[in-house]
ZADO-1210 file (C-alpha; in nm, 4 decimals, padded with zeros to 6 digits):
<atoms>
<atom x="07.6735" y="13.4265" z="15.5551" code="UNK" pos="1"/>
<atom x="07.8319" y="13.1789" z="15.2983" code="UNK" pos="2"/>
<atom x="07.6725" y="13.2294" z="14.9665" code="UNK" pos="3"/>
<atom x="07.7737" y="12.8668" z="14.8685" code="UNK" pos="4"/>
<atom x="07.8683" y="13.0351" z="14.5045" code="UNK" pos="5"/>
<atom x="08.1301" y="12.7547" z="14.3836" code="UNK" pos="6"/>
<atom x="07.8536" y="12.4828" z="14.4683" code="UNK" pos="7"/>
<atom x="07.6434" y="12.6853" z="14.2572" code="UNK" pos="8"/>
<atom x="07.8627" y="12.7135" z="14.0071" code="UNK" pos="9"/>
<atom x="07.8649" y="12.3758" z="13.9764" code="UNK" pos="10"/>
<atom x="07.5026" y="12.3049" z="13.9669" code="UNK" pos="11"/>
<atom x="07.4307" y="12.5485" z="13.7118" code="UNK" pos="12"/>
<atom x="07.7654" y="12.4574" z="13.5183" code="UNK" pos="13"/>
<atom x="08.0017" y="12.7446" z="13.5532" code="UNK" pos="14"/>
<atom x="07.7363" y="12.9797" z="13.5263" code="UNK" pos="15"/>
<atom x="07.5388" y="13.1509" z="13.7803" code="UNK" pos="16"/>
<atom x="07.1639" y="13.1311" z="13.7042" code="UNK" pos="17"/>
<atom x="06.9909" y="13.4420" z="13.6009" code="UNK" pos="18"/>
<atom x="06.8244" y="13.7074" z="13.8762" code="UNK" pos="19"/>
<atom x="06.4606" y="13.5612" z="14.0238" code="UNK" pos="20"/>
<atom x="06.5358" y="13.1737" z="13.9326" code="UNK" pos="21"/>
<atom x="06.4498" y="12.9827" z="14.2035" code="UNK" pos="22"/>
<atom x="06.7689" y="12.7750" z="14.3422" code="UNK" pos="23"/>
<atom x="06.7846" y="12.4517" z="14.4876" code="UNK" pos="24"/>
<atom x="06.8043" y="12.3753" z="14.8284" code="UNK" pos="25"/>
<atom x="07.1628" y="12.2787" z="14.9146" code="UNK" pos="26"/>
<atom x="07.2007" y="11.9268" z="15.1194" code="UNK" pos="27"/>
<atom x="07.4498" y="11.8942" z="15.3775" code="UNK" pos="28"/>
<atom x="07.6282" y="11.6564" z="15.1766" code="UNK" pos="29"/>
<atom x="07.7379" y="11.9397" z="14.9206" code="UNK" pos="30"/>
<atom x="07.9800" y="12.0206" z="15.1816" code="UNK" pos="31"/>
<atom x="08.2649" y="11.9259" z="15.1438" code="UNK" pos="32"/>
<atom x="08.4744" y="11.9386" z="15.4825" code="UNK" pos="33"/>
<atom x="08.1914" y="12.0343" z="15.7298" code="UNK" pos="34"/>
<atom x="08.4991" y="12.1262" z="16.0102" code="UNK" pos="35"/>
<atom x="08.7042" y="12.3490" z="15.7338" code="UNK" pos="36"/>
<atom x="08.4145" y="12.4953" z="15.5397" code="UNK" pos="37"/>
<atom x="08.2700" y="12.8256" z="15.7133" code="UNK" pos="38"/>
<atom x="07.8959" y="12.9004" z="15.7539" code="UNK" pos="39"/>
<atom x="07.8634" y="13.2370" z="15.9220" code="UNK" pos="40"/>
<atom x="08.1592" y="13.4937" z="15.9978" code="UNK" pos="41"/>
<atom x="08.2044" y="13.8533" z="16.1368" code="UNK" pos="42"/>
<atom x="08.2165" y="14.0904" z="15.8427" code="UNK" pos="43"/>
<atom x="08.3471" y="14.4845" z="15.8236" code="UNK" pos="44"/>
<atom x="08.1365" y="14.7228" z="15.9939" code="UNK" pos="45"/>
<atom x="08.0943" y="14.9263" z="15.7099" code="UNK" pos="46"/>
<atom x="07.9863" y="14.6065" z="15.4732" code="UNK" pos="47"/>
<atom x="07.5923" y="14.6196" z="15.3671" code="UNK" pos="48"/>
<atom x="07.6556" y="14.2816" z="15.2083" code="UNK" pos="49"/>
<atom x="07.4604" y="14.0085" z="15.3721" code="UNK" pos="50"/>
<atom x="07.5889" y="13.6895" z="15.1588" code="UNK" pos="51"/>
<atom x="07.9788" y="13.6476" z="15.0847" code="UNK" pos="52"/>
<atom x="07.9722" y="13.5561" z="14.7175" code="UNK" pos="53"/>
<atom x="08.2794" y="13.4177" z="14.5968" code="UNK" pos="54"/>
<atom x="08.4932" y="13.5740" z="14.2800" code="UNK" pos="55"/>
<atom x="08.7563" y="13.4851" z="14.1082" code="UNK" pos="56"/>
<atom x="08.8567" y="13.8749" z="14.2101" code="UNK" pos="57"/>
<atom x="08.9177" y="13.8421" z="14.5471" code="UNK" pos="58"/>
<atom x="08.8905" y="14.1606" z="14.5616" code="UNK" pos="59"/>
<atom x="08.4873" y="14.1810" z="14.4982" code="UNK" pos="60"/>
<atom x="08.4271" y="14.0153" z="14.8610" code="UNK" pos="61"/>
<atom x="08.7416" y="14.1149" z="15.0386" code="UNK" pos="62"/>
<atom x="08.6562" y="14.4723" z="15.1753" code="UNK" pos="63"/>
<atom x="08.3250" y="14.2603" z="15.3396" code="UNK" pos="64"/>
<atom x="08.5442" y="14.0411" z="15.5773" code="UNK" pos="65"/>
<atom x="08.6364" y="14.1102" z="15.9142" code="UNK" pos="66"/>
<atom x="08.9388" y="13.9162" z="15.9802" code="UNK" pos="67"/>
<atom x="09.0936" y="14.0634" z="16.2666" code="UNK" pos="68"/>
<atom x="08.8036" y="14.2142" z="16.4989" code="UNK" pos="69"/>
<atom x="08.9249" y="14.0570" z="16.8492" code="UNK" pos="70"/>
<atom x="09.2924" y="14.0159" z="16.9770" code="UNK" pos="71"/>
<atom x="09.4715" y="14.3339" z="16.8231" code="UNK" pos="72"/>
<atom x="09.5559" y="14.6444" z="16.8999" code="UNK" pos="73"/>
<atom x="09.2057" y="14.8054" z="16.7944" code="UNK" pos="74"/>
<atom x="09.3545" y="14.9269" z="16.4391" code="UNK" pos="75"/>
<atom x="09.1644" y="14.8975" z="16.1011" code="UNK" pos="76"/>
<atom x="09.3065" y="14.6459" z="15.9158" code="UNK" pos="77"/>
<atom x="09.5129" y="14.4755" z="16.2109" code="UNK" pos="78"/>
<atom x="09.6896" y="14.1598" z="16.0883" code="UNK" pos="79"/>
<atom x="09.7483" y="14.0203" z="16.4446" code="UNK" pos="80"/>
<atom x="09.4212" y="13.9303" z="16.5598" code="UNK" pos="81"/>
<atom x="09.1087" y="13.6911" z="16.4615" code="UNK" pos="82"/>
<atom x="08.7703" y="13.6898" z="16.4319" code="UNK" pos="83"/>
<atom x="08.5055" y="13.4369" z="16.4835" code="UNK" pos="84"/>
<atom x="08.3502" y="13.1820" z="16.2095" code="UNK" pos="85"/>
<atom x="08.0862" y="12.9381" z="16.2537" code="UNK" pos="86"/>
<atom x="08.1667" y="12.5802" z="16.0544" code="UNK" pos="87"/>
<atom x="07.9654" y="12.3536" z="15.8818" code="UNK" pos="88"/>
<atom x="08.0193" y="12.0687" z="16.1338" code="UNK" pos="89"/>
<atom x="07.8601" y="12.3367" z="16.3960" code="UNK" pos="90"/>
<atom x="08.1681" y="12.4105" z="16.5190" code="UNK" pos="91"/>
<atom x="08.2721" y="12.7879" z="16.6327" code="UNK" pos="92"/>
<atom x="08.6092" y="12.9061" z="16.6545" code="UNK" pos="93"/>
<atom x="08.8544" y="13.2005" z="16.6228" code="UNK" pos="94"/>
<atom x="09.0619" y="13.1997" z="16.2690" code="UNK" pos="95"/>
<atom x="09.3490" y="13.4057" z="16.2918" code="UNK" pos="96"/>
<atom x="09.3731" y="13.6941" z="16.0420" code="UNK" pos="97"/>
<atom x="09.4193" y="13.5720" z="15.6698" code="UNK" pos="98"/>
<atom x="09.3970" y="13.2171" z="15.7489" code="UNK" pos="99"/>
<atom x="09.0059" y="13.1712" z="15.6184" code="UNK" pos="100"/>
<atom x="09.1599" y="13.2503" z="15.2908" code="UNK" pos="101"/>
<atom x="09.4704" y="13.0889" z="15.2659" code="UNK" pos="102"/>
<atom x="09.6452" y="12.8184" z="15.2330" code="UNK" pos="103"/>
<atom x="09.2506" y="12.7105" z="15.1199" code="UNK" pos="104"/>
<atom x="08.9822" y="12.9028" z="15.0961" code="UNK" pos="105"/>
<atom x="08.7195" y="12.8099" z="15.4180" code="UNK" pos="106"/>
<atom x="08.4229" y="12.9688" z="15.2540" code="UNK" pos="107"/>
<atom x="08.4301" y="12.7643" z="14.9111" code="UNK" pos="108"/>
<atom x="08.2105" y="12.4162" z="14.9825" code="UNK" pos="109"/>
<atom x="08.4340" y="12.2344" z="14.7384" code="UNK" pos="110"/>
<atom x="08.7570" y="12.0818" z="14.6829" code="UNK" pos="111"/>
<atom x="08.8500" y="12.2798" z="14.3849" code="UNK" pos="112"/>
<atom x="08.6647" y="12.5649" z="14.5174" code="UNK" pos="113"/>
<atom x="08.9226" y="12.5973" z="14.8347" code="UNK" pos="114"/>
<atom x="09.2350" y="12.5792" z="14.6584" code="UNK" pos="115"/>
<atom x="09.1269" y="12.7936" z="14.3406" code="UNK" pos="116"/>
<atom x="08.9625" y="13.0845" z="14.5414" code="UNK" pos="117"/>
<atom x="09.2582" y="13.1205" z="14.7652" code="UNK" pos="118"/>
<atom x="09.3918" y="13.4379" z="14.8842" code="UNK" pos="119"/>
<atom x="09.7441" y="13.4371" z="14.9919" code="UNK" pos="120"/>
<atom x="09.8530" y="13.8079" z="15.1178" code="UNK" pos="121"/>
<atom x="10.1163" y="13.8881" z="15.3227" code="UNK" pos="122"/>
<atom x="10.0921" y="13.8687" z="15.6724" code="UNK" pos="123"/>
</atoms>
């Protein structure tokens, strides 16, 4: 599930807030680009993480996505095949692997969040 961090960020100006402060409810209208800006998505197997939480290190959330579950050849780590994301417009669709992450980042709500959260690897 999309932890919404960069809207966050915002609301709490750069900062997140501190461990047992309440948080306001987000409004639809936070989001961005409803159609490019995921809600839910299929994450690793092995992940206990229940929120992805954006980072600057990519590589804090990255080991929790599933990008490739259906369409490959059944390997770990398979860069031919997709997995499923729900959008904010209510929308479901297959994203082929690395393309939630680059050339935007679909699970930052904003603008700036989409193009400076980006993960480019090499396909």
């Amino acid at each position: 599930m999309n932890g919404f961090q960069d809207s966050l960020l915002e609301m709490f100006g750069g900062t997140l807030p501190p461990k047992g402060v309440s948080l306001p409810a987000l409004r639809e209208s936070v989001i961005a680009h409803p159609a490019d800006t995921i809600v839910f998505g299929e994450k690793a197997s092995a992940s206990s993480a229940f929120y992805l939480v954006l980072d600057m290190n990519a590589s804090q959330y990255l080991s929790d996505l599933e990008e490739s579950r259906h369409g490959g050849t059944g390997m770990l780590f398979n860069k031919a095949g997709s997995s499923n994301y729900a959008f904010g417009d209510g929308s479901v669709r297959a994203v082929r692997y690395g393309h939630s992450l680059c050339p935007l980042n679909l699970w930052a709500v904003a603008d700036k969040g989409q193009t400076d959260y980006a993960v480019c690897r090499p396909h």
